[in-house]
GUDREN-751342 format. One record per residue (C-alpha): residue number from 1; x, y, z; residue in one letter. Coordinates in steps of 0.5 Angstrom, whole numbers, plus 500, padded with zeros to 3 digits. Last residue first. Layout:
BEGIN
<NUM, <X, Y, Z>, "a">
...
END
This chain:
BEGIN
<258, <378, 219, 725>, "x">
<257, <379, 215, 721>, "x">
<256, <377, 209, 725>, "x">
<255, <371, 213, 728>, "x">
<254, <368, 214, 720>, "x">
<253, <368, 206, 719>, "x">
<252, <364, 206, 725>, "x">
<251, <359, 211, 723>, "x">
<250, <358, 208, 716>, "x">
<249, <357, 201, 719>, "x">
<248, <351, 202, 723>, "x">
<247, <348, 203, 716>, "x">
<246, <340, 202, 718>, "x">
<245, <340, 206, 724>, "x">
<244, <345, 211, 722>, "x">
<243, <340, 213, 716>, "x">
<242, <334, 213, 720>, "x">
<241, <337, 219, 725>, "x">
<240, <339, 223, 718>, "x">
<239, <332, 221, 715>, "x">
<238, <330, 224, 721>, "x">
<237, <334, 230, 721>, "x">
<236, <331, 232, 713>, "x">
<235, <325, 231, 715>, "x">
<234, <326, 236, 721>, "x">
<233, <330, 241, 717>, "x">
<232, <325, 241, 712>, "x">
<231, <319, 242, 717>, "x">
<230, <322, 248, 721>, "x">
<229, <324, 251, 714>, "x">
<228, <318, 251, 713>, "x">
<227, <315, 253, 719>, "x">
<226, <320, 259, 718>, "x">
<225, <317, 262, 712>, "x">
<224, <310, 261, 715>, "x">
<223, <313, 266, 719>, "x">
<222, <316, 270, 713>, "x">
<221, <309, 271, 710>, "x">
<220, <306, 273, 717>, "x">
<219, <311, 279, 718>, "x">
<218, <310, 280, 711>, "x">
<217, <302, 282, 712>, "x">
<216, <301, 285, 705>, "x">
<215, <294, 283, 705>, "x">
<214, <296, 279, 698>, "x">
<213, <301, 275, 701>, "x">
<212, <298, 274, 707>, "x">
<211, <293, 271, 703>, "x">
<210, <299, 267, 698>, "x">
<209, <303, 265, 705>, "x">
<208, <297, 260, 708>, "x">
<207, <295, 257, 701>, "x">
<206, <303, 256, 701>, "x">
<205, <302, 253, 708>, "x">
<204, <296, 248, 707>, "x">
<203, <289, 249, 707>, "x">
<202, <284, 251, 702>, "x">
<201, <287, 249, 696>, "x">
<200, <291, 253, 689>, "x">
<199, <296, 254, 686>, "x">
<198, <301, 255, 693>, "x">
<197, <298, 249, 695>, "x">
<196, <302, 246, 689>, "x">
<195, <308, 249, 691>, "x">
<194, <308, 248, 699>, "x">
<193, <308, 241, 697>, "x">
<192, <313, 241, 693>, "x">
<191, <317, 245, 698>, "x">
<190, <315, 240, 703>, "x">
<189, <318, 235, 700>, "x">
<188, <324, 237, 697>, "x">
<187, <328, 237, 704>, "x">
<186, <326, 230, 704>, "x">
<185, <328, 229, 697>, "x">
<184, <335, 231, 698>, "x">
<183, <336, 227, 704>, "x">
<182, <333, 221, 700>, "x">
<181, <338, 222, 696>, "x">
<180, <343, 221, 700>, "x">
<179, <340, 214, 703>, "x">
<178, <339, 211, 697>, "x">
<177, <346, 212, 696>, "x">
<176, <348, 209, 702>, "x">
<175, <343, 204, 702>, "x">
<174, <344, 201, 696>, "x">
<173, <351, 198, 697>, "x">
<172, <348, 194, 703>, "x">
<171, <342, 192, 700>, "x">
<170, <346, 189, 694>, "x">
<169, <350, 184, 698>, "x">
<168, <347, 181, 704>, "x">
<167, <339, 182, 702>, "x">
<166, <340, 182, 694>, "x">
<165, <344, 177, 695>, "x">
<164, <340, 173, 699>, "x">
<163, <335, 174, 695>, "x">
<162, <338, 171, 688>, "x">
<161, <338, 165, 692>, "x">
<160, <346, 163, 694>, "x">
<159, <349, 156, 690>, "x">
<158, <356, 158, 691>, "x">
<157, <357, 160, 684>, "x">
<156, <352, 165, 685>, "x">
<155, <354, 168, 692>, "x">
<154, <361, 169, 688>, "x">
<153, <358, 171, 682>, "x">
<152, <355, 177, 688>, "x">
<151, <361, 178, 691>, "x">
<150, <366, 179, 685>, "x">
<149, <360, 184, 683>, "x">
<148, <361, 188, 689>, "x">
<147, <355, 193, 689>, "x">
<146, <357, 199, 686>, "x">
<145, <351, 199, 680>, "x">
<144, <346, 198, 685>, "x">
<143, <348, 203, 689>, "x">
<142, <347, 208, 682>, "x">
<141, <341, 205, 680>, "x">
<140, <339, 207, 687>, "x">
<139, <342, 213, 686>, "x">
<138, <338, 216, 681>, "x">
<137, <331, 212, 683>, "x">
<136, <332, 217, 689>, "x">
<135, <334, 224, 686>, "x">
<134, <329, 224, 681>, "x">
<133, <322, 222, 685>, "x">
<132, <323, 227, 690>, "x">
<131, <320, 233, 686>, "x">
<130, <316, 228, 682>, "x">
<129, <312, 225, 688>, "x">
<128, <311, 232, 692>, "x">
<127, <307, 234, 686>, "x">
<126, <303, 228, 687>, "x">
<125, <302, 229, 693>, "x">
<124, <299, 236, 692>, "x">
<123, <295, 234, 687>, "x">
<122, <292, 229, 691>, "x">
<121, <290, 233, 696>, "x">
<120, <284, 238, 693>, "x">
<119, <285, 243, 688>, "x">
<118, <283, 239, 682>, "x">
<117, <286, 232, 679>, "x">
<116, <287, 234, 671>, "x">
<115, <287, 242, 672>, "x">
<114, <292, 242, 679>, "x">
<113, <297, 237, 674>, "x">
<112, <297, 242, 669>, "x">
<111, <299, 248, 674>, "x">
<110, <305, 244, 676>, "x">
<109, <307, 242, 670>, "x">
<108, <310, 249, 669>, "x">
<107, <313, 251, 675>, "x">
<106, <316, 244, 676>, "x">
<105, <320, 247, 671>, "x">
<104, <321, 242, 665>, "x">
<103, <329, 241, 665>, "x">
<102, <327, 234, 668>, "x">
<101, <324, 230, 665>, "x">
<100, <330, 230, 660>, "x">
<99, <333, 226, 665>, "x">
<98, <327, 221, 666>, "x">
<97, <326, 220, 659>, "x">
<96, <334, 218, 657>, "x">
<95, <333, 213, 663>, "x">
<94, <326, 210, 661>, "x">
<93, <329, 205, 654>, "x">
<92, <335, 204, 656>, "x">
<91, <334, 203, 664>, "x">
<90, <328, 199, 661>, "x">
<89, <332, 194, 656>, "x">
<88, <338, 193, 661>, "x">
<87, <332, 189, 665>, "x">
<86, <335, 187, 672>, "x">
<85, <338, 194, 673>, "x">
<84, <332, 198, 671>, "x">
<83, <327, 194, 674>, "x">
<82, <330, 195, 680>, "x">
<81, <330, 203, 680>, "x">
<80, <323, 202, 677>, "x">
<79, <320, 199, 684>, "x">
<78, <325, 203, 688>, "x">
<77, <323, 209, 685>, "x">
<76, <316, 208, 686>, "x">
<75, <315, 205, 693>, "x">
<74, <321, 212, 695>, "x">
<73, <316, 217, 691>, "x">
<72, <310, 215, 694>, "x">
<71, <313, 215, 701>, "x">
<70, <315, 222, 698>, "x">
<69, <308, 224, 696>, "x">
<68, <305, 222, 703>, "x">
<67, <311, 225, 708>, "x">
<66, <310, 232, 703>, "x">
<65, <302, 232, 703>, "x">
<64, <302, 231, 712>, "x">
<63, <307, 235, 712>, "x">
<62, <303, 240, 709>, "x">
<61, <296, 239, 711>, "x">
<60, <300, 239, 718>, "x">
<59, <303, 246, 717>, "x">
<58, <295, 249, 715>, "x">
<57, <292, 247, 723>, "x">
<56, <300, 249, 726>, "x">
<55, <300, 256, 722>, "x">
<54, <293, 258, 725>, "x">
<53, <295, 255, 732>, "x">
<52, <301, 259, 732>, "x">
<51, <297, 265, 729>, "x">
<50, <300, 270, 735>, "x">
<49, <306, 266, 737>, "x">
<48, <309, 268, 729>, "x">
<47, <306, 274, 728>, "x">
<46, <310, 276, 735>, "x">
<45, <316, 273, 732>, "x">
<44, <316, 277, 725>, "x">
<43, <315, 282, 729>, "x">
<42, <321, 282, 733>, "x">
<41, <324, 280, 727>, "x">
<40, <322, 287, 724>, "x">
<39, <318, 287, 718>, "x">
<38, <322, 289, 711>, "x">
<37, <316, 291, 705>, "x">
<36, <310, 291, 709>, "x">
<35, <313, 293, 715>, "x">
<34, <316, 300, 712>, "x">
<33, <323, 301, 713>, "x">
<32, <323, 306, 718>, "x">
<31, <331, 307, 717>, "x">
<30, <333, 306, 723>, "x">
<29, <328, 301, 726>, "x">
<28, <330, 297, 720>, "x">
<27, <337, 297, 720>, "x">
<26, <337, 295, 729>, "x">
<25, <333, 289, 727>, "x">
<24, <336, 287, 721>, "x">
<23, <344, 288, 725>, "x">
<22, <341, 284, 731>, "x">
<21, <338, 278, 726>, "x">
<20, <345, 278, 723>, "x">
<19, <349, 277, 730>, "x">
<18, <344, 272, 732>, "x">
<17, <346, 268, 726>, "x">
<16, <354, 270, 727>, "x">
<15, <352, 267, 734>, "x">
<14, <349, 261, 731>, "x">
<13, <355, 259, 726>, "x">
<12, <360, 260, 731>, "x">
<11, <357, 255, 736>, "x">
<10, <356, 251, 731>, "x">
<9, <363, 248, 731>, "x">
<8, <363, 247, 740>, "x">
<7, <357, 242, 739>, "x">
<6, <360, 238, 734>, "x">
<5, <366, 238, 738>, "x">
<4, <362, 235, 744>, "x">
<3, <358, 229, 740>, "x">
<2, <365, 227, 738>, "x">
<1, <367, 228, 745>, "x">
END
């Protein structure tokens, strides 16, 4: 019934989508706006079937990038956010520097980044990585923050191994946190990717986007548009599904309110 209910409340949404794509269609045709400026989203979908297999090649390269990146991200943000909860003096020391980090625009480093490591793959990685870097170590210093600590000194006086506390107390308070920022970074990935290839590289969406850009093909821009979104949406639904395996007790708890 739940499911039955989601389904119903999106109906809404998709016809005032579709009703949206009507009134550009209908708008273009009757204004003659030119292709190059505001294609037809008839030609947009016929851009998009007919370089499928060229989108496809230059959308694996970037998933491919932004799943990379991000994995890097999560390793290296559960590694400092722990450190910066055992050790007081790191999170002093390091989280000042992690907030100013960023109020400098990607966009700005980004080119920095191409110049020490070149155009090949790991730039774009390495992009993806601090695109997604904040938003995780964020929450898991928050997560850890939350965990009952009349729980954890009682473990402690009951003789528990520091990893049965992490395991049966901890754990479950960071992984809601951990979980939110993950979806954060999941839909960051592929726009940092699609950033750094947009710099420069030989394959990749954004790479795929700058040559449609400068042979004005618009409708083929705004099909590498979909896929991106496409692909966003994707990761970020996959994150959703881990999510309900991993913290069982959420959607549980969400039943009894409901």
């Amino acid at each position: 019934m739940k499911r039955l209910g989601n389904t119903e409340s999106s109906w809404p949404s998709l016809v005032f989508s579709a009703l949206l794509i009507a009134l550009w269609e209908a708008g273009a045709r009757m204004t003659q706006v030119p292709e190059y400026i505001l294609p037809l989203p008839s030609a947009i979908g016929q851009a998009l079937l007919t370089n499928y297999p060229l989108l496809f090649t230059h959308g694996k390269t970037t998933l491919y990038a932004a799943v990379v990146g991000l994995l890097f991200a999560v390793f290296i943000a559960l590694v400092l956010g722990l450190l910066m909860h055992k050790l007081k003096i790191i999170k002093t020391l390091i989280y000042p520097i992690l907030v100013v980090s960023q109020t400098i625009p990607l966009i700005a480093l980004a080119p920095v980044i191409m110049i020490w490591f070149g155009l090949g793959l790991l730039p774009k990685i390495l992009i993806v990585a601090l695109v997604c870097f904040f938003p995780l170590v964020i929450n898991i210093v928050e997560g850890l923050a939350n965990a009952d600590q009349d729980l954890i000194e009682l473990g402690q006086i009951m003789g528990a191994s520091p990893w049965v506390i992490f395991r049966h107390i901890q754990l479950p308070s960071i992984l809601p946190y951990f979980f939110s920022g993950l979806k954060i970074s999941a839909t960051y990935s592929i726009m940092g990717a699609v950033l750094g290839e947009w710099l420069g590289g030989n394959s990749g969406l954004g790479v795929y986007m700058v040559r449609s850009m400068h042979t004005f093909s618009t409708a083929n821009l705004f099909a590498a548009i979909l896929i991106v979104v496409f692909l966003s949406f994707g990761l970020f639904k996959l994150v959703e599904i881990t999510e309900n395996f991993f913290t069982p007790w959420k959607k549980a708890k969400t039943i009894e309110t409901e």
